[in-house]
N, C-alpha and C positions, 0 to 999 in steps of 0.2 A: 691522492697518494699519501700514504700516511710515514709521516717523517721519522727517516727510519734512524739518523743519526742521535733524534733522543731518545728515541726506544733502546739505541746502541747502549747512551751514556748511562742510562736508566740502569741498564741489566750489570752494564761495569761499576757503577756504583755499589748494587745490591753484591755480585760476587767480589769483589776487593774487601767488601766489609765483612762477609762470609770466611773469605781466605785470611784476611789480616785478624781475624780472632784467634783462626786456630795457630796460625802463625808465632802469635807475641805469646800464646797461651804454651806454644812448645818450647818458647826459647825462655818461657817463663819470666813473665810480667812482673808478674807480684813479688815473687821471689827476689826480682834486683832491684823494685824499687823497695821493698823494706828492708834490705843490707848491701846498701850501693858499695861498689866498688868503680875505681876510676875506670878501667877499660871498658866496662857493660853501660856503664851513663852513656859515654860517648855515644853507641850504638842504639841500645835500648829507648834511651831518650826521643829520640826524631823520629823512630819507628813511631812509639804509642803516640806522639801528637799526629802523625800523619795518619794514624790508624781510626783517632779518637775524629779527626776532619770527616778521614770518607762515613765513619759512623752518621756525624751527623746531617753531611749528606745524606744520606740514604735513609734516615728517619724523616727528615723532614723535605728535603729538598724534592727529591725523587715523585713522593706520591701528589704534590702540589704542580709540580713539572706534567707528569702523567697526563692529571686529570686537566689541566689547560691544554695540552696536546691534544685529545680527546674530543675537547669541548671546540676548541679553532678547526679541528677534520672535519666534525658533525654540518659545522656551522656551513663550513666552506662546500660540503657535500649537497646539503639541502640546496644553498643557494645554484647548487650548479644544475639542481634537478626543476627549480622554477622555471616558468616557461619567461622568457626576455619581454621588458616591460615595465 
């Protein structure tokens, strides 16, 4: 059976980092950090590092994840299809 709870984390990875672009790019990133104002740090701040995490999940975490997920089904598939011995 192919483990579906990281396939799950895999896809919420990939859409959070999807959604959290267009996200900080509406409430406009750039915009508050090149003329910070007190009340938009507050908020703005903790967004982009939490945005910038799942980014780098999902570039690197994810397809490393994937492909050992992949590689342990295959593994474990074959061996179930040898005959006992």
């Amino acid at each position: 059976m192919i483990p579906k709870k990281t396939l799950f984390f895999c896809a919420a990875a990939v859409i959070l980092n999807w959604a959290g672009a267009y996200l900080l790019n509406s409430l406009g990133l750039v915009e508050h950090m090149l003329s910070p104002h007190g009340n938009t740090l507050v908020w703005i701040l903790p967004l982009s590092v939490l945005f910038y995490l799942v980014r780098f999940l999902a570039y690197f975490l994810v397809p490393g994840l994937l492909l050992g997920t992949f590689l342990v089904y295959t593994i474990e598939k074959r061996r179930a299809q040898l005959p006992p011995g």
